[in-house]
C-alpha positions as CSV (number, residue, x, y, z in Angstrom):
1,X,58.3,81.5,-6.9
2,X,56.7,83.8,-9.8
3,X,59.3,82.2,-12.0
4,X,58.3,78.5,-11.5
5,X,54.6,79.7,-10.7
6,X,54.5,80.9,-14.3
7,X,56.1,78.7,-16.0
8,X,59.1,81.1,-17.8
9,X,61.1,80.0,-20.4
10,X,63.7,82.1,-22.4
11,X,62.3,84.5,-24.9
12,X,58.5,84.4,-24.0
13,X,55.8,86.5,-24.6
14,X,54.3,87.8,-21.5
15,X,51.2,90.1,-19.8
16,X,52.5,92.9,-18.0
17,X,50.2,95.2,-15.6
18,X,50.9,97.7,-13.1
19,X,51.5,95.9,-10.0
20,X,50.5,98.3,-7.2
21,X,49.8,101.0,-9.8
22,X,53.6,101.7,-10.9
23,X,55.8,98.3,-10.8
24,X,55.7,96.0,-14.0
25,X,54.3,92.8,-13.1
26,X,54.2,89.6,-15.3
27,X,50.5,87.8,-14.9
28,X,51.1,85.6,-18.0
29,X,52.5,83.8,-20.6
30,X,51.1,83.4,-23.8
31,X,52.2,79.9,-24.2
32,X,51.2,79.8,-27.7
33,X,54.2,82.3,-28.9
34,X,56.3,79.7,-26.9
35,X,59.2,77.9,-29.0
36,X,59.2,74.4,-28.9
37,X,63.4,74.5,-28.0
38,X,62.8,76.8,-25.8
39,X,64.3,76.5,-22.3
40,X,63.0,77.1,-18.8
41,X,64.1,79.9,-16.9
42,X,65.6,78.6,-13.2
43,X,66.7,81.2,-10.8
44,X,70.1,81.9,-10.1
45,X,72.1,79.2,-7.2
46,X,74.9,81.4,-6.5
47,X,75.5,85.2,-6.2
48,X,77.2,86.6,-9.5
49,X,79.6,88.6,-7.6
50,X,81.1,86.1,-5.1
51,X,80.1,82.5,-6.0
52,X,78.6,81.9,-2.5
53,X,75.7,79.6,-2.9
54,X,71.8,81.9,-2.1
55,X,70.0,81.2,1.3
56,X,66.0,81.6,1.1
57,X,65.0,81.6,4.9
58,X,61.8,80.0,5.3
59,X,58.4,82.4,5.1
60,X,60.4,84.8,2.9
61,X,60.4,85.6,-0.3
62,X,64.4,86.8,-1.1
63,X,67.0,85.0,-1.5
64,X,70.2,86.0,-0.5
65,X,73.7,85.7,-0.5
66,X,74.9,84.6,3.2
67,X,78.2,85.8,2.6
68,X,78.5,89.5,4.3
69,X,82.1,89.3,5.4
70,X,83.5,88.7,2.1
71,X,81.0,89.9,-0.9
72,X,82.3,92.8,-2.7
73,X,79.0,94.3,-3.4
74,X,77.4,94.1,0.4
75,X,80.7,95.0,1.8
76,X,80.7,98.1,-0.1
77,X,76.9,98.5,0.7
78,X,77.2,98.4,3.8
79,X,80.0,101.2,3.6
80,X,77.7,103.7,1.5
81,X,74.9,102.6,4.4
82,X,77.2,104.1,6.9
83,X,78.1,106.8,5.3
84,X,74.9,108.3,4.7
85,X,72.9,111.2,5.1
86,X,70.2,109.6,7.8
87,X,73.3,107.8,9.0
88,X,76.8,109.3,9.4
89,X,76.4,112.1,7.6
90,X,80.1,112.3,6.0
91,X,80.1,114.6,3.2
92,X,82.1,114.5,0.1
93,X,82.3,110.7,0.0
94,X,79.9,109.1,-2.1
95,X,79.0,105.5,-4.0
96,X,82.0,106.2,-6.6
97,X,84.4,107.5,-4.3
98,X,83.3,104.5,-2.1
99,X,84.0,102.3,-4.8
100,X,87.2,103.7,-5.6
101,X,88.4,103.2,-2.0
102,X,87.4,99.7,-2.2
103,X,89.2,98.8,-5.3
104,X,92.1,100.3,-3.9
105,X,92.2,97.8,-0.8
106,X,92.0,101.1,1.9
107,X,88.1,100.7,3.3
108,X,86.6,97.0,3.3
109,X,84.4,98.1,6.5
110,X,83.5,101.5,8.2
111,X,85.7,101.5,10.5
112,X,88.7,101.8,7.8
113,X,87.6,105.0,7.4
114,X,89.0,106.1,10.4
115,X,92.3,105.1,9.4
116,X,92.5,107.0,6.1
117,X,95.1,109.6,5.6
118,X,96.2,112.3,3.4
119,X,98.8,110.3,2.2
120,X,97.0,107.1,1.1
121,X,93.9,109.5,-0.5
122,X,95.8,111.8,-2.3
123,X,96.2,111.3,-6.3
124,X,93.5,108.5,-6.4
125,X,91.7,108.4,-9.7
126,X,89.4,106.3,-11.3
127,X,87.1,106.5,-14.7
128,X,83.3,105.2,-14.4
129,X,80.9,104.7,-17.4
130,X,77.4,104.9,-16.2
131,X,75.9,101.6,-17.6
132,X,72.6,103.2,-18.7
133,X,73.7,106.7,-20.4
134,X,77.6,105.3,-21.4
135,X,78.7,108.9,-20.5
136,X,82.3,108.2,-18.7
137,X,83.1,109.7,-15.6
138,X,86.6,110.6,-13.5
139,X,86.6,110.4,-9.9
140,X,90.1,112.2,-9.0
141,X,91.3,113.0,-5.8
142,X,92.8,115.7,-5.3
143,X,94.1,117.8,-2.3
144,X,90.7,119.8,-1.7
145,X,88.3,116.6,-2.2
146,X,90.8,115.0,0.0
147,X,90.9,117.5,2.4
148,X,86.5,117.4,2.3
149,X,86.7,113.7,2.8
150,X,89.0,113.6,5.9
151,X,86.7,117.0,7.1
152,X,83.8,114.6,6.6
153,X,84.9,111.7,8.4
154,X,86.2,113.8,11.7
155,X,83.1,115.6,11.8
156,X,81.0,112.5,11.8
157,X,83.1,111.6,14.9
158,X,80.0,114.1,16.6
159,X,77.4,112.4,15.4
160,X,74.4,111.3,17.8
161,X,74.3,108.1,19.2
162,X,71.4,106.9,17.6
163,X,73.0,107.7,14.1
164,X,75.7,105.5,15.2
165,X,73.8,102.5,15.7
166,X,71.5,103.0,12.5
167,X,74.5,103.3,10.8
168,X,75.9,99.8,11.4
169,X,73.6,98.1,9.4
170,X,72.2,95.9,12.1
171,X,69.5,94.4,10.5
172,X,65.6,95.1,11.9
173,X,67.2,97.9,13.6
174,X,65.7,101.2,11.3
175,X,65.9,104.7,12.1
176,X,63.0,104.0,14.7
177,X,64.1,101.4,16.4
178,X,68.0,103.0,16.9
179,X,66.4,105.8,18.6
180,X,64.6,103.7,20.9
181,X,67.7,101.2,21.9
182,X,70.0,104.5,22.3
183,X,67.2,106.5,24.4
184,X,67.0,103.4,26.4
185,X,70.3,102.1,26.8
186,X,72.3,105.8,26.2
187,X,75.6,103.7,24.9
188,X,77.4,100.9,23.1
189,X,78.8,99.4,26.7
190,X,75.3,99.5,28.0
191,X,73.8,97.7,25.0
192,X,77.3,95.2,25.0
C-alpha cells in the first residue's frame, strides 16, 4: 500500500523519519530527482523461496505466502518456533543446526525430531557465511553435540502442556492464550 501510495520507482530519492521513534519510514519522494526511464516499483506476486502466488486477506496489511506445507523457509520456521526457549525448550539445537537438518532431508516438521538417531546425526557438517559480516561458519556434528541434541529432544518430552500447544505454531494462540486452553481443557484429547 505505501509502495503504490507513494508512488516508488527504482532509484528514488526519498524522506525518511523515525517511524514510532526508531523504525525508518519513507514519507516522500522527491519527484524532482526522479529519472524520466525510471520504472515503478510493484510488490512482489509470488514468494522467492517457493513460487507460490501471495495471499493479502482482506483488513490486513501482510501479504503472505499460503503455502505452509511445502515452503522451505516457514517449514523450517516453524521448526525453530518449536524448538524454542518459551516453547520446547530443546537445547543445543539452534537456527543453523535446524537448517542443517533440513537440508539433509531428516526434520521437515517437529515431530521428525522424535525420530532422530545417533546414527543419522552423527558426522553432519555444514559451512554458513553470515550474509552481513561474510565471516564463514562450520556447523559439525559430532558425538558430544549429538549426544546434547538427542538429551535435548528427550528432555523436552517433560515439558508442560501449555508449552506444548504454544509450541505448535497454531496461529492466535500466544503464550497467553496456550495457558488458558491447557488450564481449561488439561489435554490434547480434550481439546480434539
Amino acid at each position: 500500500d505505501q509502495i503504490a501510495l507513494l508512488d516508488l520507482h527504482d532509484h528514488d530519492y526519498v524522506v525518511i523519519e523515525k517511524g514510532g521513534e526508531i523504525i525508518p519510514k519513507i514519507v516522500d519522494v522527491d519527484r524532482s530527482k526522479r529519472s524520466a526511464t525510471s520504472q515503478r516499483i510493484t510488490f512482489i506476486s509470488h514468494c522467492p523461496e517457493c513460487g507460490t502466488p501471495l495471499q493479502r486477506n482482506e483488513g490486513e496489511a501482510r501479504h503472505f505466502c499460503p503455502n505452509e506445507k511445502g515452503c522451505p523457509p516457514q517449514l523450517k520456521g516453524k521448526i525453530e518456533h518449536f524448538i524454542g526457549r518459551k516453547a520446547m525448550n530443546i537445547e543445543s539445537l539452534g537456527e543453523g543446526k535446524v537448517e542443517l537438518l533440513f537440508d539433509k532431508g531428516l526434520v521437515r516438521n517437529p515431530a521428525d525430531l522424535y525420530e532422530l538417531s545417533f546414527e543419522q546425526l552423527y558426522g553432519l557438517e555444514k559451512v554458513i557465511e553470515d550474509p552481513i559480516s561474510g565471516k564463514v561458519k562450520k556447523i559439525s556434528f559430532r558425538e558430544k553435540t549429538v549426544e546434547n541434541i538427542l538429551k535435548g529432544i528427550a528432555s523436552s518430552r517433560q515439558v508442560p502442556f501449555e508449552r506444548v500447544l504454544f509450541a505448535l505454531g497454531i496461529r492466535y494462540v500466544g503464550e497467553t492464550v496456550a495457558r488458558k486452553l491447557a488450564s481449561h481443557f488439561k489435554n490434547i484429547d480434550a481439546i480434539r
